[in-house]
C-alpha positions, -999 to +999 in steps of 0.1 A: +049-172+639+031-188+613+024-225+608+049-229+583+077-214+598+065-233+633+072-265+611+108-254+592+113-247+630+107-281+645+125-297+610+155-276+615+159-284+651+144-314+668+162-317+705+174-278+709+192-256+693+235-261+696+241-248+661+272-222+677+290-259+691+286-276+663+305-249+641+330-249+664+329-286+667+334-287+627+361-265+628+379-287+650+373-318+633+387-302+603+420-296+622+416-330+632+414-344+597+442-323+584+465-340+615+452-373+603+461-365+566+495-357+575+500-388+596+489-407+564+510-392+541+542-397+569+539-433+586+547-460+569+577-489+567+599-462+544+611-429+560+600-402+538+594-370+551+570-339+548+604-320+536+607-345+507+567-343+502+569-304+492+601-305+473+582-332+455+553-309+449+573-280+439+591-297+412+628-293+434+634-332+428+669-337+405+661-363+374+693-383+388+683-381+427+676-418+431+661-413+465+641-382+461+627-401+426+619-433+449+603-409+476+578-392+454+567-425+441+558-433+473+541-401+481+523-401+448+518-433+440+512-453+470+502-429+504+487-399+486+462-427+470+456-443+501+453-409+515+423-402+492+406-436+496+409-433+534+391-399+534+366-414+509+355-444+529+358-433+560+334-403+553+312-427+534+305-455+558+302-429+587+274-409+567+260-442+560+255-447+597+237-415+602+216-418+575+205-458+584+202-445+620+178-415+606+158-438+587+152-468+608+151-441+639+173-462+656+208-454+668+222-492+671+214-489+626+247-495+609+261-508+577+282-534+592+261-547+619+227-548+598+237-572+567+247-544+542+279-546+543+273-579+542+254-581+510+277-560+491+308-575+498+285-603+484+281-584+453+318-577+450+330-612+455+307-624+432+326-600+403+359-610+416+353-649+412+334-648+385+343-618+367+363-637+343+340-668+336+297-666+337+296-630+343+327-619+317+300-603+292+291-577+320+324-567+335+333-566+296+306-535+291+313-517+331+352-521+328+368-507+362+329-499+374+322-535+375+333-546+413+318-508+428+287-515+405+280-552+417+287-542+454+262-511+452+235-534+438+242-561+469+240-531+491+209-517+478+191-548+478+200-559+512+194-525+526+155-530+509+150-561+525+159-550+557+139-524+560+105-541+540+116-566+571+120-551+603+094-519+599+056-521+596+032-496+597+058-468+599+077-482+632+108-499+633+110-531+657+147-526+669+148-564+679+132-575+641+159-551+626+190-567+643+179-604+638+170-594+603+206-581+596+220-616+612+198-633+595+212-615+563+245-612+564+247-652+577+230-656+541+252-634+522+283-654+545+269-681+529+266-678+497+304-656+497+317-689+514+303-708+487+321-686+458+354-686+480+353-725+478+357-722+440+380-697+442+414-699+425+446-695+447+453-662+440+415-652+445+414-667+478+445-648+491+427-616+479+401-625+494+408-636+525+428-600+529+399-583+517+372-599+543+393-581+571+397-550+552+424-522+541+439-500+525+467-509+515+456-520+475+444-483+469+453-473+434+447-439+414+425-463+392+401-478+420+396-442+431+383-432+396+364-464+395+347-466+429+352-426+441+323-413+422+296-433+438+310-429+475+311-390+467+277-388+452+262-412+482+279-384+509+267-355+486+231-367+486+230-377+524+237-343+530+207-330+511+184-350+533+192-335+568+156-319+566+141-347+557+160-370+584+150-345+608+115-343+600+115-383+606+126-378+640+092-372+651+079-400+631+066-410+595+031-395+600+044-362+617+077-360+588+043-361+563+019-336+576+054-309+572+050-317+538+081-344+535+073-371+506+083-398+530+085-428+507+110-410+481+132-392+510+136-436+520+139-447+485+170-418+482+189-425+513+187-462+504+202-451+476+227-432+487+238-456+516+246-485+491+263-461+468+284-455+498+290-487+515+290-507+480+319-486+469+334-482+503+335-528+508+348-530+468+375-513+472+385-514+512+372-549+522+351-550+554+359-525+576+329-526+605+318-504+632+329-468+616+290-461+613+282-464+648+310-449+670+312-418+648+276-409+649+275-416+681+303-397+695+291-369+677+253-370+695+268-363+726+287-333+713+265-314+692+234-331+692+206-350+670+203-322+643+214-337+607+224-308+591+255-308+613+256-344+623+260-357+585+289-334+577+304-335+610+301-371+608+318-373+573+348-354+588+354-371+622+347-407+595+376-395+578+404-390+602+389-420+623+402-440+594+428-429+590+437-428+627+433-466+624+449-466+593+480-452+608+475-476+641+472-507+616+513-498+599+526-488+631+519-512+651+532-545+636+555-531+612+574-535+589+541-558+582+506-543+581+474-551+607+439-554+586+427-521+590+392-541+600+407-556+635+416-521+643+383-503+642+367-538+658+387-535+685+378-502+692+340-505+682+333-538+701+334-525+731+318-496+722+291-510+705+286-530+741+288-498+758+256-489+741+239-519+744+245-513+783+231-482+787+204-489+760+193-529+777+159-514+790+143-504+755+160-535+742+129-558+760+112-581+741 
């Protein structure tokens, strides 16, 4: 075997080879997802049915059916929407984890935890409150792009400072990291408590819905306005599963295979705030996706990233939704913020990990 192929070896499969699970991992996570679609498109307050759903489809709906023209509004317009956004976000912020967690080498990385969430729903809020006053000129020229646009950049930049922060000479401290994401996002709180102050009433009640997030204002309109970025983020993540593997064995190591470290980091920071600034404009802060999908995923098919990101997209996507589903069901008619139901499931997973990770966390 020659040297090169040695290194497409050790790039294309750090801990092992478990390539035949993790197809037939995939394959069940996309029977998964489809479940999780369906349960989307059937749960909710009003009783519409998957019956009604394909004789909407198929054009069999009379002009003068009042209830079959009220059911496909509700398919179309409102669940099939929220459907889309669901998939959208969910895939988003879970590749977002495994790409954070690739680049810092760390598996406790995630948007959420780490301030970037933080610092884009910073961005947003800073559109929503002042779209219409000091920054009017610029939402004038982005139009719908404005809010997705103005969380990306609060994404990006936090996601720069964290890293210029926590990682010196090619090692991230994992202690430096996580202080340097509270230290971040209680900045970011800040300065979002400080627009919500001169908010008007019917800012601060979108607000204060947004902060725990849902789905439940998706829209045709914000997926053409903040869609695009969270697709390109996840289609770019999945080009860097060499690279991501390659940094597995270290910055120096990821070099010598020939890997152009610094632009592989400037792209995934990229692609992360593309993702989790689109994903907090238009859903609100929904937390922990990033870190119980990857990890979940680990103990199933392993470390390899070029089945990890898209299985991680996939099981992202009908975890949301899952909790999407859990979050109308549970208190209805009313809703539950979609962000209380994936906390309450990732809290105490998150402290799960901390337990079995509390050695390497020494100072």
């Amino acid at each position: 075997m020659t040297i090169f192929a040695m290194r497409q070896a050790m790039v294309s499969a750090p801990a092992g080879d478990r390539s035949s699970v993790a197809r037939l991992v995939l394959f069940g996570l996309v029977a998964l997802l489809i479940v999780a679609m369906g349960l989307s498109l059937f749960t909710g307050a009003s009783n519409v049915s998957a019956i009604d759903a394909m004789r909407i489809w198929l054009g069999l709906v009379a002009p003068d059916d009042a209830s079959a023209v009220r059911a496909m509004i509700i398919i179309n317009d409102i669940r099939l929407p929220r459907m889309v956004l669901g998939v959208l976000v969910g895939a988003g912020l879970a590749v977002s984890g495994v790409v954070m967690q690739g680049m810092f080498r760390n598996p406790l990385a995630d948007p959420g935890l780490v301030g970037v969430s933080a610092g884009a729903g910073l961005g947003a809020v800073l559109f929503i409150v002042l779209g219409g006053t000091a920054l009017a000129p610029l939402v004038a020229i982005m139009g719908i792009y404005s809010i997705p646009l103005a969380a990306f950049g609060g994404g990006a930049l936090t996601t720069i400072i964290l890293y210029r922060v926590s990682t010196s000479r090619g090692q991230t401290a994992i202690a430096t990291m996580l202080l340097a994401g509270i230290a971040i996002g209680a900045l970011s709180g800040a300065v979002t408590g400080m627009l919500v102050y001169i908010a008007n009433d019917a800012q601060l009640r979108d607000l204060t819905f947004w902060g725990l997030g849902s789905l439940a204002g998706a829209n045709w309109t914000k997926i053409l306005a903040a869609g695009p970025l969270m697709v390109a983020g996840i289609v770019v993540s999945m080009m860097l599963w060499r690279g991501l593997n390659a940094l597995t064995l270290g910055e120096a190591s990821a070099h010598h295979m020939g890997i152009d470290v610094q632009r592989l980091k400037n792209t995934a920071i990229g692609a992360v705030a593309a993702c989790v600034g689109a994903a907090v404009a238009v859903s609100g802060g929904i937390g922990f996706v990033g870190i119980v999908v990857p990890h979940l995923l680990r103990i199933l098919i392993g470390p390899d990233h070029k089945y990890l990101l898209p299985a991680s997209a996939i099981l992202g996507a009908a975890f949301l939704l899952f909790a999407d589903a859990v979050s109308r069901i549970i208190v209805a008619p009313a809703e539950l913020p979609i962000g209380i139901v994936t906390a309450s499931v990732g809290g105490p997973f998150f402290l799960y990990i901390l337990l079995r990770r509390r050695h390497h966390l020494a100072w």
